[in-house]
C-alpha positions in Angstrom: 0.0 0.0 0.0 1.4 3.5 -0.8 1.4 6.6 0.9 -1.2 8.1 -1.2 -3.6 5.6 -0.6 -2.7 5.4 3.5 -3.4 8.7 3.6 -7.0 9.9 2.7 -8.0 13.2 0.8 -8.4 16.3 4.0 -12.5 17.2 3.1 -13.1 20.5 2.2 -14.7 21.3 5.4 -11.8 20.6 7.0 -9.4 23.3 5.1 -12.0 25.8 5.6 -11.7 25.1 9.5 -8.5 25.7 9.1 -8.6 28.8 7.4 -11.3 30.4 9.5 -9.0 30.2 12.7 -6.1 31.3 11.0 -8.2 34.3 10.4 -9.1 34.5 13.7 -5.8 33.8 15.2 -4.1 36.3 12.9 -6.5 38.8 11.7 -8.0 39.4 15.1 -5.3 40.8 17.0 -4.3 43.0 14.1 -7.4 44.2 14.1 -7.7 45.0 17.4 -4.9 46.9 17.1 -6.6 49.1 15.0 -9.5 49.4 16.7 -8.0 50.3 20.2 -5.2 52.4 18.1 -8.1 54.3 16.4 -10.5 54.4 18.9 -8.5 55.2 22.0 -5.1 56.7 20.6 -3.3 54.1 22.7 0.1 53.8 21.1 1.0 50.9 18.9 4.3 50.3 21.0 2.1 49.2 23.6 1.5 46.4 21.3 4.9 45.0 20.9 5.8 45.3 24.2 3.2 42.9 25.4 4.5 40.5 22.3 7.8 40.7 23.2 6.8 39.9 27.1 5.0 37.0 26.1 8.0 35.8 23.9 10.2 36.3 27.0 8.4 35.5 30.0 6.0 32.6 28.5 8.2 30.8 25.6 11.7 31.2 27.4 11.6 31.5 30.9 8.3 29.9 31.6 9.6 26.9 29.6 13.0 27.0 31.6 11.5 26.5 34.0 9.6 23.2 32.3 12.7 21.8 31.3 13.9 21.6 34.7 11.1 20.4 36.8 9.4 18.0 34.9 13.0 16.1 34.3 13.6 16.2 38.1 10.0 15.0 39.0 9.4 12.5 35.6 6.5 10.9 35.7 5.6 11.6 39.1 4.3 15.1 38.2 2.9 14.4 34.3 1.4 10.8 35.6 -0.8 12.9 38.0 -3.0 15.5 36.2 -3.9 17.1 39.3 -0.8 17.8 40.3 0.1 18.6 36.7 -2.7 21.1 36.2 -2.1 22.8 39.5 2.2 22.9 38.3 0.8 23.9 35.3 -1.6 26.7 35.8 0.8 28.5 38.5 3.8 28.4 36.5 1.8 29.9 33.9 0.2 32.4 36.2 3.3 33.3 38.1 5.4 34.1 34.6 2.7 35.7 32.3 1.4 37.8 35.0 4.6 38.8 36.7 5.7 39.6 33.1 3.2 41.9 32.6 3.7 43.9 35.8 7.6 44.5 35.4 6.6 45.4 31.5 4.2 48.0 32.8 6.6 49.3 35.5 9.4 49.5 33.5 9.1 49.6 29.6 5.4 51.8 30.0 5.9 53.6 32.9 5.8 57.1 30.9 3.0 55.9 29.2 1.2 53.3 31.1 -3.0 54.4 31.0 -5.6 52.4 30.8 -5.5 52.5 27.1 -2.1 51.8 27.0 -3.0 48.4 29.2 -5.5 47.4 27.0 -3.2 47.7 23.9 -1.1 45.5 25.8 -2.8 43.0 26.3 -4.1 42.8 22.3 -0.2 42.4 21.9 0.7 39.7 24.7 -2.4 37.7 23.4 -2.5 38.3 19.6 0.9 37.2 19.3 0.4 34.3 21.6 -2.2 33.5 18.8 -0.3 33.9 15.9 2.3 31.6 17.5 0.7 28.8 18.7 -2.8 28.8 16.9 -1.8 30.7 13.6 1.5 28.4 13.1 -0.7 25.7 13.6 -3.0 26.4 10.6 -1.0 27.0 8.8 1.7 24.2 8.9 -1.7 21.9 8.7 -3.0 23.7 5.6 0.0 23.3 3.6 0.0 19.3 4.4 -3.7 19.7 3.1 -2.6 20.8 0.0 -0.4 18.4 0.1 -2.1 15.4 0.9 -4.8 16.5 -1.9 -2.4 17.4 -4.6 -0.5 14.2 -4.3 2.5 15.3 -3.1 3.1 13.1 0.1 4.8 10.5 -1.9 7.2 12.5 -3.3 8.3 14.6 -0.3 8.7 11.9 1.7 10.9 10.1 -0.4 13.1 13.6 -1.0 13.5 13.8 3.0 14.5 10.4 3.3 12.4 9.6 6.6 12.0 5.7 7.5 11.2 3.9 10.1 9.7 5.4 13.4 10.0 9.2 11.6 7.9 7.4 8.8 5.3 6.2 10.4 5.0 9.3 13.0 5.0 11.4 9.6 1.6 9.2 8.1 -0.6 9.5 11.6 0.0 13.3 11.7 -0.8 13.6 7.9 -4.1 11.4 8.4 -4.6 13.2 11.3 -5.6 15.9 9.8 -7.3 14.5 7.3 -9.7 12.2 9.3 -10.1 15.0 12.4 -13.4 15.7 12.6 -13.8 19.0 10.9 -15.7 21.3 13.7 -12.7 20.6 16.0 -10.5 22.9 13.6 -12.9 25.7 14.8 -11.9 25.0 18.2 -8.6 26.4 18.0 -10.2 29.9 16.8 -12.9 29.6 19.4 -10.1 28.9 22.3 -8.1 32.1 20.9 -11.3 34.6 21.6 -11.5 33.5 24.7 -7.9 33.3 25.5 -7.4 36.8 23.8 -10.2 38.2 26.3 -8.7 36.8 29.3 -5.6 38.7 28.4 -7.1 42.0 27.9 -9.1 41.4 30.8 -5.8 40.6 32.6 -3.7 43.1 31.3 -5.9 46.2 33.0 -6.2 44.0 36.6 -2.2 44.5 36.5 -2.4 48.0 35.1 -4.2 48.8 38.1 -2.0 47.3 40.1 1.3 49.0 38.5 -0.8 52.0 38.4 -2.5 52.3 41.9 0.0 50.2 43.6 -2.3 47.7 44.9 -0.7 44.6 44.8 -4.2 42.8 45.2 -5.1 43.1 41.6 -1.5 41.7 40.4 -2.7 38.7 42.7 -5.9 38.4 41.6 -4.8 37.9 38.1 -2.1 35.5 38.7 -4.7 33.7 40.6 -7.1 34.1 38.0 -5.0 32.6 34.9 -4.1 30.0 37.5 -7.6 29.1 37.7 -8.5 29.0 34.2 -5.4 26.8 33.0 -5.6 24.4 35.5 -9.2 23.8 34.9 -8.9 23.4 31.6 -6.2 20.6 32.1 -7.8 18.7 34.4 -11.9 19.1 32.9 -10.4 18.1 29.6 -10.0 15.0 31.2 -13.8 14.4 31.7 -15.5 16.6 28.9 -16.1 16.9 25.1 -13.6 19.3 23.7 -16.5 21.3 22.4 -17.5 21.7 26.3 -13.8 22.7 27.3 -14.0 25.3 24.8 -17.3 26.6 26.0 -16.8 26.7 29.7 -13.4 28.7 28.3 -14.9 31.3 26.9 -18.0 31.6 29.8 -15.1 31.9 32.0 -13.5 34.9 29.8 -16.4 36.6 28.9 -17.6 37.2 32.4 -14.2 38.2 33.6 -13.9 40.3 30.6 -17.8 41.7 31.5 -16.8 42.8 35.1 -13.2 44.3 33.5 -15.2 46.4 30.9 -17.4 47.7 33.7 -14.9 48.5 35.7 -13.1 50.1 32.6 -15.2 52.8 32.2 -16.7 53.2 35.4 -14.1 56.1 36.2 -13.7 54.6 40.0 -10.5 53.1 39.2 -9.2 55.4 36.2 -7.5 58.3 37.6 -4.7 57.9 35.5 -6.8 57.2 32.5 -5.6 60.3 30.5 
């Protein structure tokens, strides 16, 4: 049996999965940008610096970090998704977070407003979208046109994989042909909400640089500590679809009581 006929056409409804959360994952942080940049003045710099944070604090240190505890525990932490998720969701918490407050003390302390802190966090989330979720679409699309054009064979052969590579290779190519095709919404779905949470968590830390109450920087780390962790351990026991959804309730509220308290001019002295 060939490759070609191991591997089974992706559907159309598939590649258009995939292309609706690359949109989202890419298109919806640039725009945004442009939407806070336009609507608030809040200065595109703003942007960057909460994409370079997430760069530094979240792919390199956070990941460190990773390296170095789960080889010291093994199995003892990743056999045990309890203790996992809870690792998990703090480390995740303590970096991002703590990121975000010395980036708002430090790089946006001329400029840090609440504008500024919404801009932010469109940066340290959009370009944790275009990383993870937008890479993502895009690496599986072109193995879609792949697959369908025929080209598996020959690239295969070209890159002179065999044995365990080969066979890894196949199941990721079928994967994405025989995944369901409403799951490659998911990823877009996961990035609204994840993009929300960001915003939302961005101005709790602005107000905590800002007003210097520690409190919020704490609430926030405690906040993304909740949300990771429960989405690593509920994943266990629900539909992905149901992950996704609890997700984004979980966002949309927090982001609900941040957009209140946004404009509610109790806690935005510093707003101009």
């Amino acid at each position: 049996m060939t490759v070609s006929t191991m591997i089974p056409d992706v559907p159309a409804a598939n590649i258009v999965g995939m292309v609706v959360s690359l949109v989202i994952a890419v298109g919806l942080p640039i725009a945004l940008c442009i939407i806070v940049w336009r609507k608030t003045k809040a200065r595109i710099s703003s942007f960057f610096i909460g994409a370079a944070t997430f760069v530094l604090f979240a792919l390199i240190l956070e990941q460190i970090l990773h390296v170095v505890v789960l080889t010291a525990t093994g199995t003892a932490l990743t056999g045990n998704i309890w203790l996992y998720a809870l690792y998990g969701g703090l480390a995740a918490g303590v970096f991002e977070e703590t990121g975000r407050y010395l980036a708002m003390k430090l790089c946006m302390r001329k400029n840090l407003n609440k504008q500024n802190a919404i801009m932010y966090g469109v940066g340290h989330g959009g370009i944790e979208a275009m990383l993870l979720v937008g890479m993502a679409c895009i690496s599986n699309l072109v193995i879609a046109v792949m697959i369908n054009s025929g080209q598996v064979p020959a690239l295969l052969e070209m890159s002179g994989v065999d044995g365990s590579t080969y066979v890894l290779a196949v199941s990721q190519m079928t994967a994405v042909s025989t995944t369901p095709a409403w799951q490659f919404y998911m990823a877009g779905l996961e990035r609204i909400a994840a993009i929300i949470f960001h915003i939302s968590a961005s101005y709790l830390v602005y107000l905590a640089v800002k007003e210097k109450k520690l409190p919020y920087y704490l609430l926030a780390v405690l906040l993304h500590f909740l949300l990771d962790a429960m989405v690593l351990i509920i994943a266990n026991y629900l539909s992905i679809l149901a992950v996704e959804g609890i997700t984004l309730l979980f966002s949309c509220i927090l982001g609900g009581v941040v957009w209140k308290m946004y404009h509610s001019g109790a806690r935005n002295g510093a707003a101009a």
